[in-house]
Chimera marker file (.cmm) of the C-alpha trace (Angstrom):
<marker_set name="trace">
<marker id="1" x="-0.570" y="12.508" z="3.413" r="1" g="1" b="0" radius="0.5"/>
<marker id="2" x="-4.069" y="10.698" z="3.983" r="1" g="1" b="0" radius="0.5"/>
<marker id="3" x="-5.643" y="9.476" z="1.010" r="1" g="1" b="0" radius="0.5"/>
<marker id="4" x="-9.463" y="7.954" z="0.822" r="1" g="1" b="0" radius="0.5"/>
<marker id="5" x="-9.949" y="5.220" z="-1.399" r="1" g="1" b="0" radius="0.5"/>
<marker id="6" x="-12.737" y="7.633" z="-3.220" r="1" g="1" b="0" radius="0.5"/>
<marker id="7" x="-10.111" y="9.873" z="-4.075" r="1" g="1" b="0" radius="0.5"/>
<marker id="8" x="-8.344" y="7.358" z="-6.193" r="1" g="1" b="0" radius="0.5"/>
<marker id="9" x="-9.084" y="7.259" z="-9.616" r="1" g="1" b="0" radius="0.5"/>
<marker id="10" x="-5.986" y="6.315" z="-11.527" r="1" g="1" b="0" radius="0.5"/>
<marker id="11" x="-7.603" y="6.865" z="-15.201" r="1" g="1" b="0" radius="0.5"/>
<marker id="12" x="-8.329" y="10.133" z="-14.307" r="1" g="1" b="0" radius="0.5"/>
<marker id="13" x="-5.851" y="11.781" z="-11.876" r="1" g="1" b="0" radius="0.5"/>
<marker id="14" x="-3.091" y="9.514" z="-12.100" r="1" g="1" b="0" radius="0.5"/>
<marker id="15" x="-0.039" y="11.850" z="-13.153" r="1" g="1" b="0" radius="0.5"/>
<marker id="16" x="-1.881" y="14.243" z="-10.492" r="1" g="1" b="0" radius="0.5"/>
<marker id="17" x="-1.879" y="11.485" z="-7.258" r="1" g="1" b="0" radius="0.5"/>
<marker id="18" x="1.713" y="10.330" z="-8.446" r="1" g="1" b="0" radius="0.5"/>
<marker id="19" x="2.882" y="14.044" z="-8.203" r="1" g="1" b="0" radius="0.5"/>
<marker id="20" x="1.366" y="14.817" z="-4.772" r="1" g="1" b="0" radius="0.5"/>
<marker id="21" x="2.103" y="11.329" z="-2.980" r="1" g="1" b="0" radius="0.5"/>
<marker id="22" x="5.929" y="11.606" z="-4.129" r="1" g="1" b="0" radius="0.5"/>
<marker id="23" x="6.418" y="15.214" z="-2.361" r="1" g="1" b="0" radius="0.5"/>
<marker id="24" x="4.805" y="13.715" z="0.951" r="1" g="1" b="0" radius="0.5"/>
<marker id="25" x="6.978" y="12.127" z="3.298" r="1" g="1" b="0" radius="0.5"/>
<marker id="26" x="4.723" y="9.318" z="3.705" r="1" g="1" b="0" radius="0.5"/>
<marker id="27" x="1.056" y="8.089" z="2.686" r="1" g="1" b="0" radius="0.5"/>
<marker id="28" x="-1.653" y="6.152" z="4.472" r="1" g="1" b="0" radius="0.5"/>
<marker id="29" x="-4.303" y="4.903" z="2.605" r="1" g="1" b="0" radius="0.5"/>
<marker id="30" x="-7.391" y="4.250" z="4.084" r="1" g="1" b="0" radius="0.5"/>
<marker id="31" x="-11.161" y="2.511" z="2.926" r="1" g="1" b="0" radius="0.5"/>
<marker id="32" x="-9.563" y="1.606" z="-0.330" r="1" g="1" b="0" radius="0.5"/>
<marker id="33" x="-9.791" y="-1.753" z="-2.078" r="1" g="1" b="0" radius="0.5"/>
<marker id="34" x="-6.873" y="-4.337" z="-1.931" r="1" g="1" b="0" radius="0.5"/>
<marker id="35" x="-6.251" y="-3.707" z="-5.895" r="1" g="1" b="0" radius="0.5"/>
<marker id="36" x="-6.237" y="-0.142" z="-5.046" r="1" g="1" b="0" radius="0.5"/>
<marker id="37" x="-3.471" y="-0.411" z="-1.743" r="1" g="1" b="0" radius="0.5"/>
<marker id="38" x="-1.637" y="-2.821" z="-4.204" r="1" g="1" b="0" radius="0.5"/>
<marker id="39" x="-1.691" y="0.025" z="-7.892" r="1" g="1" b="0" radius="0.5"/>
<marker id="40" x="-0.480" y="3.017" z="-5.241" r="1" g="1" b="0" radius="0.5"/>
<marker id="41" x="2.378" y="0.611" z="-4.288" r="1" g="1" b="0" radius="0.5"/>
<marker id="42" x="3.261" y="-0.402" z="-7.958" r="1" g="1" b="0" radius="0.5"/>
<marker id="43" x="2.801" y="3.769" z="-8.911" r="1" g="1" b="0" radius="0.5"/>
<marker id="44" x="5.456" y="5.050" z="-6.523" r="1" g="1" b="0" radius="0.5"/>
<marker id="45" x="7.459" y="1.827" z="-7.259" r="1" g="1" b="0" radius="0.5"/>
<marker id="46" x="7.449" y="2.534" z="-11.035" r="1" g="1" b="0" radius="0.5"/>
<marker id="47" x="8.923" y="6.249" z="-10.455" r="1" g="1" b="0" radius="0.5"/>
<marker id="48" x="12.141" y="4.267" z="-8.909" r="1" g="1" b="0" radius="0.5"/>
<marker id="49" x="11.461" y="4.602" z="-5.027" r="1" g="1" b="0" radius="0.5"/>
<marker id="50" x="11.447" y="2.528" z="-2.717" r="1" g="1" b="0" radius="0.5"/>
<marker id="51" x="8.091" y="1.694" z="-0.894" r="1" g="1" b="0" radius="0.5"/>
<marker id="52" x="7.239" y="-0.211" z="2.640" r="1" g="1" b="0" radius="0.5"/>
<marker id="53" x="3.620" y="-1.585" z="3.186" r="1" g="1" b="0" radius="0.5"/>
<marker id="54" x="2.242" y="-2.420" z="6.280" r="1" g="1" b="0" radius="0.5"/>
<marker id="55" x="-0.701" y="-4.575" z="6.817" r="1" g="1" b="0" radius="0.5"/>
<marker id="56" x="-2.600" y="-6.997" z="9.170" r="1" g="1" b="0" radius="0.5"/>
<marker id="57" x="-5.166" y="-8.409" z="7.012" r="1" g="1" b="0" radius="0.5"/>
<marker id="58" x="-5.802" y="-10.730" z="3.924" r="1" g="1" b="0" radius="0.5"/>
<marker id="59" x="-6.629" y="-7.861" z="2.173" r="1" g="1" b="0" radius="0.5"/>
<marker id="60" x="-3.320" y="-6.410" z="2.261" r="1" g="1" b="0" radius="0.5"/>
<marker id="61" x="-1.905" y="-9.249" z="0.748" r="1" g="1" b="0" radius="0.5"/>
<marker id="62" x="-1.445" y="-7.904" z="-2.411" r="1" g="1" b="0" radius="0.5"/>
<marker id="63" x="-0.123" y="-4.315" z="-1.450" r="1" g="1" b="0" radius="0.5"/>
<marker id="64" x="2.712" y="-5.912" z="0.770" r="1" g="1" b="0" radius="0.5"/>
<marker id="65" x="4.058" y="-8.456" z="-1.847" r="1" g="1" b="0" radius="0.5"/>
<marker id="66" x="4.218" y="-5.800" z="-4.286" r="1" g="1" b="0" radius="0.5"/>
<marker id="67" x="6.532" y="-3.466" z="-1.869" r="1" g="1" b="0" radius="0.5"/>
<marker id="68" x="10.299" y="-3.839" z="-1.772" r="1" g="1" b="0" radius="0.5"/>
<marker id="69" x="9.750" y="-4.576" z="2.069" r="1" g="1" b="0" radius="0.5"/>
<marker id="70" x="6.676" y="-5.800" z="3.334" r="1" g="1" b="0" radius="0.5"/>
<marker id="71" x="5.518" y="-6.115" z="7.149" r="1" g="1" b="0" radius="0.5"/>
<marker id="72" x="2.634" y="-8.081" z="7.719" r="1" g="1" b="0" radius="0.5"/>
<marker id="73" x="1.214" y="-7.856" z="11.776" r="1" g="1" b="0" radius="0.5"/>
<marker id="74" x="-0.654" y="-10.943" z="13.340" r="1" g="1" b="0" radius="0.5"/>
<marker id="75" x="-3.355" y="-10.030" z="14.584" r="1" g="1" b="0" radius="0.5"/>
<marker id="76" x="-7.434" y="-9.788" z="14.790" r="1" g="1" b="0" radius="0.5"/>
<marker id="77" x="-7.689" y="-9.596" z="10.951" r="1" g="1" b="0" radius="0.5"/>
<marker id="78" x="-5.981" y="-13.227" z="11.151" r="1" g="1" b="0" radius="0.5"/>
<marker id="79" x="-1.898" y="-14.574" z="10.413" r="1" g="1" b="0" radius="0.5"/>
<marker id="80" x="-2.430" y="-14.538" z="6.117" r="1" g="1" b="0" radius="0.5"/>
<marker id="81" x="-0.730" y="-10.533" z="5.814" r="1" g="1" b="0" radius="0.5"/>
<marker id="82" x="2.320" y="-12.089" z="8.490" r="1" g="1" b="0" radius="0.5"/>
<marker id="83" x="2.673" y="-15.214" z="6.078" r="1" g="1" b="0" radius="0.5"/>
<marker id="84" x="3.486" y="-13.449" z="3.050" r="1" g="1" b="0" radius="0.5"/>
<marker id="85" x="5.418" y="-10.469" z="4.333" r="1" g="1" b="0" radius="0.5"/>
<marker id="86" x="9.336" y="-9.609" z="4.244" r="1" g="1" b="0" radius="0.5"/>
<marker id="87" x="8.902" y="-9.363" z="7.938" r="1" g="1" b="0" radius="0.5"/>
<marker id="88" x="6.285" y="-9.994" z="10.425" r="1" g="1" b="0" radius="0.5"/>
<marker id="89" x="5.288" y="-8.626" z="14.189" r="1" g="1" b="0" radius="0.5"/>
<marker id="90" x="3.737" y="-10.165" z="16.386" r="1" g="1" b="0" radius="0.5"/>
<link id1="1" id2="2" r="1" g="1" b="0" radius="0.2"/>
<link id1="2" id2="3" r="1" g="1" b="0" radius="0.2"/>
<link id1="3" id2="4" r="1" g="1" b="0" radius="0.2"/>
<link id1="4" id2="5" r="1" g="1" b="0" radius="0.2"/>
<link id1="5" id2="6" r="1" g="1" b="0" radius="0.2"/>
<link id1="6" id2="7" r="1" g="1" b="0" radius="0.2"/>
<link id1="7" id2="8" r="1" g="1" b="0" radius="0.2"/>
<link id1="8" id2="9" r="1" g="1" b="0" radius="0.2"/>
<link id1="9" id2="10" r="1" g="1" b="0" radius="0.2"/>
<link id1="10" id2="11" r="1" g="1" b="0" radius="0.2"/>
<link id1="11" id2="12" r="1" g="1" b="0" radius="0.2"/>
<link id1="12" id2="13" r="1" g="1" b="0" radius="0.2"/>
<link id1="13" id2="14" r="1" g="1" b="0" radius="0.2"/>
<link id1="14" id2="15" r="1" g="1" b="0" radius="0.2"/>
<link id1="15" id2="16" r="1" g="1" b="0" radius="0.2"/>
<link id1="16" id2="17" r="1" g="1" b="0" radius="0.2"/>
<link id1="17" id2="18" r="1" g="1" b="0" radius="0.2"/>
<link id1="18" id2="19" r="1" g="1" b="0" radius="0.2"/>
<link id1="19" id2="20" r="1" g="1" b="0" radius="0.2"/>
<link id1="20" id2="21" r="1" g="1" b="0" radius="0.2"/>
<link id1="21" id2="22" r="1" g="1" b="0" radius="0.2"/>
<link id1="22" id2="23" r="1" g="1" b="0" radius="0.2"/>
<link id1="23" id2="24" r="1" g="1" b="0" radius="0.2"/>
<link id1="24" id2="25" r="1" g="1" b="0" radius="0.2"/>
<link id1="25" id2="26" r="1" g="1" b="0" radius="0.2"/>
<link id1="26" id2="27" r="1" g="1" b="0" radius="0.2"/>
<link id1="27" id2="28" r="1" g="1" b="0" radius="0.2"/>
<link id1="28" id2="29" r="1" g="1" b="0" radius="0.2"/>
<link id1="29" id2="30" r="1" g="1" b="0" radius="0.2"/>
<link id1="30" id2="31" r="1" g="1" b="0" radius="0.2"/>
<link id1="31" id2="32" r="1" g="1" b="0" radius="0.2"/>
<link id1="32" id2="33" r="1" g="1" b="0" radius="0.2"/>
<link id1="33" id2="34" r="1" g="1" b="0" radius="0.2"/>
<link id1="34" id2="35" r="1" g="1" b="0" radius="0.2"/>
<link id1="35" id2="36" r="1" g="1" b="0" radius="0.2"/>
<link id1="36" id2="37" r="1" g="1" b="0" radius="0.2"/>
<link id1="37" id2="38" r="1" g="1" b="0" radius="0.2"/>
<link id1="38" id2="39" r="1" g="1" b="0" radius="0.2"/>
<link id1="39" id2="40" r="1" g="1" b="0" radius="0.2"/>
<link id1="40" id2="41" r="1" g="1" b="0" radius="0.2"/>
<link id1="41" id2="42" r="1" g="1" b="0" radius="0.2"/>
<link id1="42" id2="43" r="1" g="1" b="0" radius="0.2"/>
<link id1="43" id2="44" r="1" g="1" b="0" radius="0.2"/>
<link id1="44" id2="45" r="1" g="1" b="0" radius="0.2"/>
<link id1="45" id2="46" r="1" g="1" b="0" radius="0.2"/>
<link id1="46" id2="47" r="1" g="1" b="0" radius="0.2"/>
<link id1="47" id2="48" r="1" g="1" b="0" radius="0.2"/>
<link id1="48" id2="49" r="1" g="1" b="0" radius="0.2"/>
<link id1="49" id2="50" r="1" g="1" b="0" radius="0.2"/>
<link id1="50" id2="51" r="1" g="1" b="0" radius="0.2"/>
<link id1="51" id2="52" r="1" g="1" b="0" radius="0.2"/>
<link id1="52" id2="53" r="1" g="1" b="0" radius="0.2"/>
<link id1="53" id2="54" r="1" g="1" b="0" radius="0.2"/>
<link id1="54" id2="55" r="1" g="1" b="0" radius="0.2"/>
<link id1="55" id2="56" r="1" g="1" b="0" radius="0.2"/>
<link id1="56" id2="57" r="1" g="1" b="0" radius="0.2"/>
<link id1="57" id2="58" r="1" g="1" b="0" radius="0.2"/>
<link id1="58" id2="59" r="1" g="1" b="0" radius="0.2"/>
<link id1="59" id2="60" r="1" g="1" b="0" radius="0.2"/>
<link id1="60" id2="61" r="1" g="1" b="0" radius="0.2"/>
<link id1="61" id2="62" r="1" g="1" b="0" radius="0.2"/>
<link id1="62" id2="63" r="1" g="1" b="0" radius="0.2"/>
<link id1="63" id2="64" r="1" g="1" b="0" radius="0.2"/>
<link id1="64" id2="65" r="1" g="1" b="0" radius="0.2"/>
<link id1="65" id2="66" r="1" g="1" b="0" radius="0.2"/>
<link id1="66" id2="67" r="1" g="1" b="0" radius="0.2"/>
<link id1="67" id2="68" r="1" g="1" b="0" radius="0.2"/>
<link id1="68" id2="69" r="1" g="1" b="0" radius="0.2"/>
<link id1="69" id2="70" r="1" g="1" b="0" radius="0.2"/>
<link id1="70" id2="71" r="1" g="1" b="0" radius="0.2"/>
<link id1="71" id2="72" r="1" g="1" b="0" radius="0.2"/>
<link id1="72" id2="73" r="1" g="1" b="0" radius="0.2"/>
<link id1="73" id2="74" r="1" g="1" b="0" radius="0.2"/>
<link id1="74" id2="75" r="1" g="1" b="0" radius="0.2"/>
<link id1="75" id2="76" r="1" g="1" b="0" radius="0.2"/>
<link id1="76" id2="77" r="1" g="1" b="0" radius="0.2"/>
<link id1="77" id2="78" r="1" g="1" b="0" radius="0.2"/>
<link id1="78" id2="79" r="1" g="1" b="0" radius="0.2"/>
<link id1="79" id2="80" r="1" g="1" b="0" radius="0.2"/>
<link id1="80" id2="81" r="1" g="1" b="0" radius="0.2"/>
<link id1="81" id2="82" r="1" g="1" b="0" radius="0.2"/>
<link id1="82" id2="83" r="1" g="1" b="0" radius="0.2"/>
<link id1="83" id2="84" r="1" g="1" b="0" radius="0.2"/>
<link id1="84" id2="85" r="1" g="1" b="0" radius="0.2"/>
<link id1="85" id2="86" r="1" g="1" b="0" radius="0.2"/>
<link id1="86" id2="87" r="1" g="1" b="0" radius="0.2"/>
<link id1="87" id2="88" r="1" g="1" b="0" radius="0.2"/>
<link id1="88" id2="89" r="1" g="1" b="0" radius="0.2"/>
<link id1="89" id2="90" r="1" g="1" b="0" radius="0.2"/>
</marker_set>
């Protein structure tokens, strides 16, 4: 499942988002916010599942420390996403 940062709006449709992302077999996120990569972690963490973020950025910092495994890639976007993740590729 693809899901556009304008599409998230946890007051609103968070039992609704929850529901769909746990029936997909996985989720990409794209053009959302670093606090919004980092709530979809914590959401699908909080139903007892285990979660894996991948990111190559600063801005991803958040989502991958708040995974149970985190991969951070070095990269264009810079070595801070690789410095704070479980495991990191080159």
């Amino acid at each position: 499942m693809i899901v556009d940062g304008s599409q998230i709006d946890f007051e609103e449709n968070k039992l609704l988002l929850t529901n769909i992302v746990l029936h997909a077999e996985s989720t990409i996120l794209c053009r959302v916010t670093p606090g919004q990569k980092a709530d979809v972690v914590k959401m699908i963490k909080d139903t007892g599942k285990r979660t894996l973020a991948i990111g190559d950025g600063a801005n991803d910092c958040n989502m991958i420390l708040t995974a149970n495994v985190g991969v951070g890639l070095y990269g264009k976007e810079g070595t801070r996403a690789a410095e704070v993740a479980n495991y990191s590729i080159g």
